[in-house]
N, C-alpha and C positions, 0 to 999 in steps of 0.2 A: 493624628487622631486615632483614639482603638478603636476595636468595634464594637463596642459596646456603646461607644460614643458615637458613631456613626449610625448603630442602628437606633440609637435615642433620637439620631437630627432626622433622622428618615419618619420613625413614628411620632414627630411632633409636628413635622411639615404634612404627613398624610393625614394627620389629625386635623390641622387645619384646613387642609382640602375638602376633608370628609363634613367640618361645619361650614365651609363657604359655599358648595355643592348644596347641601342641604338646603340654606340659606336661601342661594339663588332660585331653586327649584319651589320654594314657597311663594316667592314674589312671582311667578310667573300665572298670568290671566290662561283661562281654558284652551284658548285658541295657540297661544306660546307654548302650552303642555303639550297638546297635540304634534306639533312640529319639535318638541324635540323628543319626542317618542318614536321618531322614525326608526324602523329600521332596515337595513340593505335585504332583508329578505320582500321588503313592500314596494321595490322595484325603485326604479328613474323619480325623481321629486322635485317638483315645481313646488316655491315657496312664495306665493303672491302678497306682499305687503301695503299697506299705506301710509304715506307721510307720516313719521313720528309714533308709530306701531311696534317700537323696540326690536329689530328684526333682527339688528345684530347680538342683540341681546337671547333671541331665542335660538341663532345661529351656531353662538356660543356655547349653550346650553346643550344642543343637538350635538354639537362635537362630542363636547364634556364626557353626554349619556352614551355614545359611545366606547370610548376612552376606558373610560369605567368598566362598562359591562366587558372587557379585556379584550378588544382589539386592540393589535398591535398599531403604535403609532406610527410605523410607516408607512404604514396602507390608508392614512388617513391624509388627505393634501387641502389645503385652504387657500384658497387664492382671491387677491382682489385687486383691481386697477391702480391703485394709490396706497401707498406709502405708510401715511399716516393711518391709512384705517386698517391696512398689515400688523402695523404696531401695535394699535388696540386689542387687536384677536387675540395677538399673542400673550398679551398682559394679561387679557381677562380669561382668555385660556388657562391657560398655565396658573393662575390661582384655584383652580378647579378641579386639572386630572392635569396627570405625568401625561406628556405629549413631546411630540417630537418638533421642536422648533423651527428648525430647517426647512419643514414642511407649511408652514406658515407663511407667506409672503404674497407679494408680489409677482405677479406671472415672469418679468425680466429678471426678478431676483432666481425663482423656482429653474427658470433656463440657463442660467449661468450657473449655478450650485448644479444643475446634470450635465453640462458640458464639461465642466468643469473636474467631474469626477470622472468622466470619461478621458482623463487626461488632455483634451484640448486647450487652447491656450487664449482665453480672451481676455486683455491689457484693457481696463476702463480707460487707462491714460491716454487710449490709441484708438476713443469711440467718438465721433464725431456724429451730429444730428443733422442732416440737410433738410430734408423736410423743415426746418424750424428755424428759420433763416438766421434769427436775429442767434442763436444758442450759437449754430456754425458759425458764426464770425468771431464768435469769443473765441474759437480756438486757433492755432496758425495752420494748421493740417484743416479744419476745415472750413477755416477762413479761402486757405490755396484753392479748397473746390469750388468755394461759391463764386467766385472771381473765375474759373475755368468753364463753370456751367453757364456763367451767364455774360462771359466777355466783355468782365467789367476788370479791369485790369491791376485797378490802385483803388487806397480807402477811398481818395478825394471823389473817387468815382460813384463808389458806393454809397458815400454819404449825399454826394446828388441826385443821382435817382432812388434814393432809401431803398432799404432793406425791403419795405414793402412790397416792392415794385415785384413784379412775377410771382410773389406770394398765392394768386390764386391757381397760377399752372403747378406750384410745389405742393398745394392743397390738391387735388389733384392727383399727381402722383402718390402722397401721401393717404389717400381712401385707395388706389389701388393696393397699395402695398398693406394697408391696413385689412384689407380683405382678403387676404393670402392669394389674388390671383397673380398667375405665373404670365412674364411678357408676352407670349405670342396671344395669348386672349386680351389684349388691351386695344383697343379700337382708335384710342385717342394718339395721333403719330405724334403729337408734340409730347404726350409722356411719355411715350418707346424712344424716341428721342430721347428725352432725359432721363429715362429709364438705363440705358445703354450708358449714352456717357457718363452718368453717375457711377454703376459699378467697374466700369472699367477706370475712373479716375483713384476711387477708392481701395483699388489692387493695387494702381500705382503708389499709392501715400501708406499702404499698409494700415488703414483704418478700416472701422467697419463700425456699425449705427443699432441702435437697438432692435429695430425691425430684423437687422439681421440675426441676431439671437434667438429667436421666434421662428423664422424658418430654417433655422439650423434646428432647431429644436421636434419641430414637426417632419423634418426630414428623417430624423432619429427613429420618430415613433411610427413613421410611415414604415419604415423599413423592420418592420416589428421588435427594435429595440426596447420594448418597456417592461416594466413591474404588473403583474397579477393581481388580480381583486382588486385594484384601488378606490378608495369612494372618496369622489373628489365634489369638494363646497366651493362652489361658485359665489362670491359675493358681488353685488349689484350687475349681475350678470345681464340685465337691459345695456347696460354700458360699454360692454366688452365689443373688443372690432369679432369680425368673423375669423380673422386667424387665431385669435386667443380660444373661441369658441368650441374649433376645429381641433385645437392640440384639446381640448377638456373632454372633448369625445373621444379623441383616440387614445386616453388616457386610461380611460374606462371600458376599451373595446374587448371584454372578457367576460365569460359568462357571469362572475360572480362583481364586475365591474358596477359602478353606481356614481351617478351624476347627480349631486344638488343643485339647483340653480334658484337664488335668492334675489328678491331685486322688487321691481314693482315698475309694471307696464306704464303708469301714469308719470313717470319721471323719466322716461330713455329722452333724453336732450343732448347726445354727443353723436347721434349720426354725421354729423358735418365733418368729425374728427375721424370718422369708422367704427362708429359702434353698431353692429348687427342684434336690435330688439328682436328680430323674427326669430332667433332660437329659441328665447325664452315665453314669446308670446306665444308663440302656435307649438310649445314643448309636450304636449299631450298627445299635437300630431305625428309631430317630428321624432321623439324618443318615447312616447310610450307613458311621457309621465304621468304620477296621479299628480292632483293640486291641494294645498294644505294654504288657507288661507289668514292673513293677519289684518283684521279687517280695525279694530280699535287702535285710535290715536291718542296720544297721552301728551301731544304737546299742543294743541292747537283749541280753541275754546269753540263751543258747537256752533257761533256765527260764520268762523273760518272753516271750521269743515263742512257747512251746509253750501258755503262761497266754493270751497272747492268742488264738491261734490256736485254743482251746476257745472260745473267751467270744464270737467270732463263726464257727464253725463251723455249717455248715448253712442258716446263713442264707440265702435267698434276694436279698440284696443285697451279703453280699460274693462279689463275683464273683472269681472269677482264682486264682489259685495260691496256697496257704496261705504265708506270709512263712518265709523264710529265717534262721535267725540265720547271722553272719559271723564275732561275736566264740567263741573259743576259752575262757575261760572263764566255768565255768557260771553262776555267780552266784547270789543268792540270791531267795529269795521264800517268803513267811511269811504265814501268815492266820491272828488269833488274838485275842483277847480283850485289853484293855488300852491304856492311854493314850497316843501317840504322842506327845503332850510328855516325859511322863517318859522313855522312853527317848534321845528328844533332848541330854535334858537332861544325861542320865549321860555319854553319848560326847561330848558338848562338852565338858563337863567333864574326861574322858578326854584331851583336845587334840584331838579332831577338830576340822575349821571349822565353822563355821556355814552356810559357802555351799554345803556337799555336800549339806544336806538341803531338801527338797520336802515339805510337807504338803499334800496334794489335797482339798478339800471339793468337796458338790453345789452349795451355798450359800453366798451373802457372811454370813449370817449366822455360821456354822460358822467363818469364815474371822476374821471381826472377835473373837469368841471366843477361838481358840485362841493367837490373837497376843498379845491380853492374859495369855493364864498362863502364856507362855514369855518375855514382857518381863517380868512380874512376880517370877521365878526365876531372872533375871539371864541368861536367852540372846537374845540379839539375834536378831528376826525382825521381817521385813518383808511386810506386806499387802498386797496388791497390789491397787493398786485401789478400796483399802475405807477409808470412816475407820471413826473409835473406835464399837465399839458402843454403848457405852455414849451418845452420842450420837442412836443413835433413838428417832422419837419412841415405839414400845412400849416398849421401855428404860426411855426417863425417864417413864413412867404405869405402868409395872411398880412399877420404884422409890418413886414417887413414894407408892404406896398399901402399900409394906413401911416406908419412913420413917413414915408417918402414925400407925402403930398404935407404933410403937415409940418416937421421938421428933417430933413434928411441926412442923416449918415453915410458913413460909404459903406458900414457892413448892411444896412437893409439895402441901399442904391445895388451893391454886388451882388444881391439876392435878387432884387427884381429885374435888371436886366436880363436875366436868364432864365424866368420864372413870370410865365412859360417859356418854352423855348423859342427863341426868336434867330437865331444863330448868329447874333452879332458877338464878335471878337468881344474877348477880355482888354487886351488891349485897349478899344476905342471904350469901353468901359470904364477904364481907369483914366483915361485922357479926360473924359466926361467930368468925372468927377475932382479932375485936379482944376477943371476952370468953374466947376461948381465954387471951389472952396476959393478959388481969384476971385470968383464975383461977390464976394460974399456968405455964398450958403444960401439956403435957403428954397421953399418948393420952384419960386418962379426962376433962383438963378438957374436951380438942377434946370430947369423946360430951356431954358435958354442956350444953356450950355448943350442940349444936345442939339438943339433947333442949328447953333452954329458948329458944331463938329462937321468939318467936311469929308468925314465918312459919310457917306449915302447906303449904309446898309440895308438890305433885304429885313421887315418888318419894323422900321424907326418909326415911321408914320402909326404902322395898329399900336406900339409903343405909346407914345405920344396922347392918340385918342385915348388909351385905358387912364392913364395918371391924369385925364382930363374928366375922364367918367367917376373916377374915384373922387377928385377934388370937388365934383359938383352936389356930394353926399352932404345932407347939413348935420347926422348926426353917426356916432360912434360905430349905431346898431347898424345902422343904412351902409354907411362904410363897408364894413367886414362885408355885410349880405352883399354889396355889390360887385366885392373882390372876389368871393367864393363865386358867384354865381358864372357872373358877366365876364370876369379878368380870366379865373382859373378854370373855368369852365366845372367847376365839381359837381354841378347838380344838372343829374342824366333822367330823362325821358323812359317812360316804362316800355321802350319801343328799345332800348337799348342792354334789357337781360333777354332776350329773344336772340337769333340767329345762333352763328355756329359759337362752339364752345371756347375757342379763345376769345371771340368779341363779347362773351357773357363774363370772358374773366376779368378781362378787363375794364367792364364794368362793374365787377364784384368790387375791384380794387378802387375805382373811383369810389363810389357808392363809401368803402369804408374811410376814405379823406374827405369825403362829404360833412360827416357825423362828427369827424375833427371840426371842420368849418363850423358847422350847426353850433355842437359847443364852445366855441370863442365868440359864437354870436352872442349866447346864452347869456355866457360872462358878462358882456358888455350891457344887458338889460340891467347889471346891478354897479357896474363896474364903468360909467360913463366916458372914461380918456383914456386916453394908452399910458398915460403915467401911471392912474388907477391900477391898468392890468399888468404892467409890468413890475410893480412894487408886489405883485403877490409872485411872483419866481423864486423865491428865496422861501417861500412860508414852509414850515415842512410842522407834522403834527409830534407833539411831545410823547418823547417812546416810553415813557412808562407811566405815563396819565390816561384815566379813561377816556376812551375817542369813542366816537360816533363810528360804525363799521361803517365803510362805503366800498360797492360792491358787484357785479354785474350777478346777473342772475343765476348765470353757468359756475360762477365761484364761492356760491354762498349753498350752494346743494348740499346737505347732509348737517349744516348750522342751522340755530336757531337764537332766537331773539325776543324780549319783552314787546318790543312796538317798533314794527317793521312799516317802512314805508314804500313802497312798490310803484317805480315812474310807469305811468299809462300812458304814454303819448301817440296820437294816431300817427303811423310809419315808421313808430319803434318797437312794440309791443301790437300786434304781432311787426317782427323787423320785415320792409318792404324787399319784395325777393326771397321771403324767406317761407319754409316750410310749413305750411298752413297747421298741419298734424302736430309738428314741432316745436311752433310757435305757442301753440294752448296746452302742451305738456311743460314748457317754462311756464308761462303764467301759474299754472299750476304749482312747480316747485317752489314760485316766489311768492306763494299766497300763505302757504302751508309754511313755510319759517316763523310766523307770527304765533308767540304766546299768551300773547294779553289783546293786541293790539294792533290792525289793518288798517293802514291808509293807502288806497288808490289813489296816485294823487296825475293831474296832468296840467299845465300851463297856458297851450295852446290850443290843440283841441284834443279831444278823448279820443284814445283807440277803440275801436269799434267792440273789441271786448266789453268794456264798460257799458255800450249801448244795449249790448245784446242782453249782460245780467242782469238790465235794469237802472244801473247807474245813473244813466244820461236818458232823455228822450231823444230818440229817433231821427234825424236831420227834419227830416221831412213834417215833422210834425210840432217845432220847437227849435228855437236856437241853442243848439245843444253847446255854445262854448259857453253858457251859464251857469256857475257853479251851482250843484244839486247833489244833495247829501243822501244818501242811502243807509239807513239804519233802523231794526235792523235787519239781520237778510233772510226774507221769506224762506218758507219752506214749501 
C-alpha cells in the first residue's frame, strides 16, 4: 500500500472514531459525563454504580476521553476478572481512540504479557489448577497431584469418594492464596499442610497454577520493577481477591500514579472465592479517593428498583444514593407461593419465547433440577453451566438404594453396599448378588441372599434395617426423603457448622450433597417412579432453539432478562451457613436482572426475605405457606 493510501486508511478510520466518540459522548446521562470527565490530576477515583447504570459504558468513555486528550496508551491499563467483559472493553474501546490493547485484559492475561516480556517462561500447557479440583483432574500433571495431595491413588478411587470430597479444605487454601497471604501467617495447619505439599509436588511435575502468576507478578512490582505514571481502571473491582487489589496499588505507587476502581458495593458476592470488597468500599479511607456516583438504572422498571432499593436499604455497605429507575413503565413484581415451571410452561405455550424467561437458583443443584422438568414438559431450557443431575454422585446412591428395594440390579446393589461405608468386601458383594439372581431377582430375593451369605460381616445387620426402612416408604417422595436423611445421613444439625474448622468443612461439604438430595426429592413431587426420573437422563435442551436460561444467582451477575423468576426458598435464599451480609447482596444481584418482570416464587416455605419485604405475613401472625401476591411494591 503507499502512503498516500495509508494515510487515507488512517484518516477515514480516525474519522470514524472522531463520529463514534462523539456519538457515544451525546448518549451519555449527567452523572456518565461526570465520571468520564475525570482526570489524573483530580486524584485516586471511586466509581460507585447500580445495577443496570451502564457503568461499563461510562468506563469506556472515561478511557476514550483520556486517550484522546493524548495520553499515551501505555500508561493507561484496564483490567477486569473475566474474560468476556475484557473482550467487550476492548471492542468498544478501540472504536473510540487508538489505545493499546495489550493493556486491556484480564489481570492473568496482564501477568503473563509482563512476565513474559521479562523473558520468563510460562508454558499454559504446563498450568495446572488444584484449588479446582474437578479442572485438575482433567489434566495428567494435575490429575498426578490430586491423587498425591489426597492419597487417593487410582480414578476408581476418586470417583468413590468424588471430586468433592475435601473440596472445602481446597477452598480454604484457596481464599488464602486468593488473599496474597504468605505461609507462615496462615493459622490453619491443615492448609500449611497442603500449602507445602502442593508447592513442593508442583516443582516436582514442573507445573505451576494461575495464582502463581499473580505473585510472581507482585514480587516484580514489590521489588520496584514497574512503569511510571500509570492510571490503572479497575473493573468490578468489589469482586477482585485482595492480591489482585494489592498488584493495582503497587501499580500506581508513583506520585503521578492513579487508581480507578469501578464496581458497586451492593453486588460484591464472590468473597467465598476471595474477593476483597473492603478496598473498594472504605477507598476514600484507604487511598484518598473522591466518589463519582452512577446512581440511574436503565434496565430494571421502578417496581424492581423500589424492591431493590428495600432489600439493601440501610446497610452500612451500600453506600451512595439509592438507584434511579429511568424506564417509564412500571412493571411487574410478584412474590407468591408456586412452581415457576408451570407458569413457564403455560406462556410458552401461549407463544411467548423461551428466551424471555430467567430462572434464578442459590444453587447448581436447584439449577440441574428445574432444567429437567421443563425439558421433560416439552419447553426448551438451558443450564448454564451445569450437567444433568441426575449424573451426581448423591443422585446415583440416592437412586441407586430407591432401585434396590423395588427392582434390583447389580450396578445399584454395587452401589449400596458400600454406600455408606460399611466395610464389607466386594467380594461377598458379588457373592450376594450372584444368589440374588439364582433366586430369582428381586427386592426380597436380594434380603435373602444376604440374610444366608455366611459371611457375618461388621455392619450386615445396619445394612439390612436401612433397605427395611427404605422399603417401608409408600411413596417415591418419602423414599428419596428417607434415603437422604435416615440411610445417608445428609441432613446436618445447625450444631454441626460450629466447632473447629475442619468439622465446619466437612459439614460444608455434607450441607452441599444435601441440596443434591433436596433436588431429586423435588424431582420426584412431579416425576412419581423412578422409570419417570430416569427417562429424563438423556433429555439435553436443543442448542440453537430459544431455551429458557436456568441459572444460579452467582452466574447470571452482569445478565439480564425480560421476566426473571428468582427461587425464594427458606434455607436457600439466604443459603443456611451462609453469609448473612452476602446473602442479601445476591438477593440483590437476582432481583435487579429483571426487565419487565419479578417473580419471587418459593414451593415450600418463604425465605424470610420475603417476610421481611412484605411478601409473606409473619409466622407468627399467619400461615405464612399461603400463597400471597405482593403488587405493587410500596414505596
Amino acid at each position: 500500500m503507499s502512503d498516500q493510501a495509508l494515510f487515507d486508511a488512517f484518516s477515514a478510520t480516525h474519522g470514524q472514531r472522531d463520529g463514534a466518540f462523539e456519538a457515544a459522548m451525546a448518549r451519555l446521562d449527567d452523572a456518565q459525563r461526570h465520571v468520564a470527565a475525570w482526570r489524573p490530576e483530580d486524584g485516586h477515583l471511586r466509581i460507585q454504580s447500580s445495577a443496570g447504570s451502564g457503568k461499563t459504558t461510562a468506563l469506556v468513555a472515561l478511557a476514550a476521553n483520556l486517550l484522546r486528550s493524548g495520553m499515551d496508551p501505555q500508561r493507561l491499563i484496564v483490567t477486569t476478572f473475566a474474560r468476556k467483559a475484557a473482550d467487550e472493553i476492548v471492542s468498544r474501546l478501540g472504536a473510540l481512540a487508538d489505545t493499546d490493547k495489550t493493556n486491556l485484559s484480564t489481570w492473568h492475561g496482564l501477568a503473563l504479557r509482563v512476565l513474559r516480556a521479562r523473558g520468563e517462561q510460562w508454558d499454559v500447557s504446563r498450568c495446572v489448577d488444584m484449588p479446582v479440583a474437578r479442572r485438575s483432574a482433567t489434566t495428567p500433571s494435575g490429575l498426578q497431584i490430586w491423587r498425591d495431595v489426597t492419597g487417593w491413588g487410582t480414578i476408581d478411587a476418586i470417583g468413590k469418594k468424588g471430586l468433592d470430597c475435601g473440596m472445602g479444605l481446597l477452598d480454604a487454601y484457596r481464599l488464602v492464596r486468593a488473599n496474597g497471604t504468605m505461609l507462615p501467617d496462615v493459622d490453619d495447619l491443615e492448609v500449611r499442610k497442603l500449602w507445602s505439599l502442593y508447592e513442593e509436588l508442583k516443582a516436582a511435575y514442573g507445573v505451576w497454577d494461575w495464582d502463581d502468576v499473580l505473585y510472581r507478578w507482585r514480587n516484580v512490582l514489590v521489588a520496584g520493577q514497574r512503569a511510571a505514571g500509570l492510571i490503572v481502571l479497575v473493573d468490578e473491582a468489589q469482586d477482585n481477591s485482595r492480591l489482585q487489589l494489592e498488584i493495582a496499588k503497587a501499580l500506581v505507587d508513583h506520585p503521578e500514579g492513579r487508581l480507578v476502581l469501578v464496581g458497586d458495593s451492593r453486588q460484591a458476592i464472590h468473597t467465598w472465592r476471595g474477593a476483597w470488597p473492603e478496598l473498594f468500599i472504605e477507598a476514600e479511607t484507604l487511598l484518598g479517593a473522591t466518589t463519582r456516583y452512577l446512581p440511574r438504572t436503565y434496565r430494571c422498571p421502578p417496581t424492581v428498583v423500589a424492591l431493590a432499593n428495600r432489600i439493601v436499604g440501610g446497610q452500612t455497605w451500600a453506600q451512595g444514593p439509592t438507584a434511579e429507575a429511568v424506564k417509564s413503565a412500571p412493571g411487574i413484581v410478584t412474590g407468591e407461593r408456586g412452581s415457576a415451571e408451570d407458569v413457564i410452561q403455560q406462556r410458552v405455550q401461549d407463544g411467548e419465547s423461551p428466551d424471555r424467561f430467567a430462572v434464578l437458583c442459590r444453587t447448581n443443584a436447584e439449577v440441574g433440577a428445574l432444567a429437567l422438568i421443563l425439558l421433560a414438559v416439552g419447553v426448551n431450557a438451558r443450564a448454564v453451566g451445569q450437567r444433568n443431575l441426575l449424573a451426581h454422585r448423591v443422585a446415583l446412591d440416592v437412586m441407586a438404594w430407591a432401585q434396590c428395594v423395588e427392582a434390583p440390579t447389580e450396578e445399584a446393589w454395587m452401589r449400596v453396599y458400600r454406600t455408606p461405608t460399611r466395610y464389607l468386601r466386594k467380594t461377598w458383594a458379588q457373592a450376594v448378588w450372584r444368589h440374588t439372581q439364582a433366586a430369582g431377582g428381586g427386592p426380597s430375593a436380594l434380603r435373602v441372599a444376604i440374610m444366608q451369605e455366611p459371611t457375618r460381616a461388621s455392619g450386615l445387620d445396619a445394612l439390612l434395617d436401612d433397605l427395611d426402612l427404605v422399603a417401608a416408604s409408600t411413596t417415591l417422595v418419602e423414599r428419596l426423603g428417607v434415603i437422604a436423611e435416615q440411610v445417608l445421613g445428609l441432613t446436618q444439625p445447625e450444631s454441626a457448622l460450629r466447632a473447629s474448622s475442619a468439622d465446619r468443612r466437612a459439614s460444608e461439604e455434607r450441607a452441599r450433597d444435601d441440596r443434591v438430595a433436596q433436588a431429586l426429592v423435588q424431582l420426584a413431587h412431579t416425576f412419581p417412579t423412578l422409570a419417570d426420573i430416569r427417562a429424563l437422563e438423556n433429555l439435553n435442551a436443543e442448542p440453537n432453539a430459544p431455551a429458557v436460561t436456568l441459572s444460579t444467582i452467582h452466574r447470571a451477575k452482569g445478565l439480564e432478562w425480560p421476566v426473571v423468576f428468582l427461587i425464594a426458598e427458606k434455607n436457600k435464599l439466604p443459603l443456611y451457613g451462609g453469609n448473612p451480609d452476602e446473602e442479601r447482596r445476591l438477593l440483590y444481584v437476582g432481583v435487579t436482572r429483571a426487565e419487565e418482570e419479578l417473580h419471587l416464587r418459593y414451593c415450600i416455605s418463604p425465605s424470610p426475605y420475603l417476610i421481611e419485604l412484605g411478601f409473606c405475613p409473619a409466622p407468627d401472625e399467619a400461615n405464612f405457606l399461603l400463597p400471597v401476591s405482593f403488587l405493587p411494591v410500596p414505596h
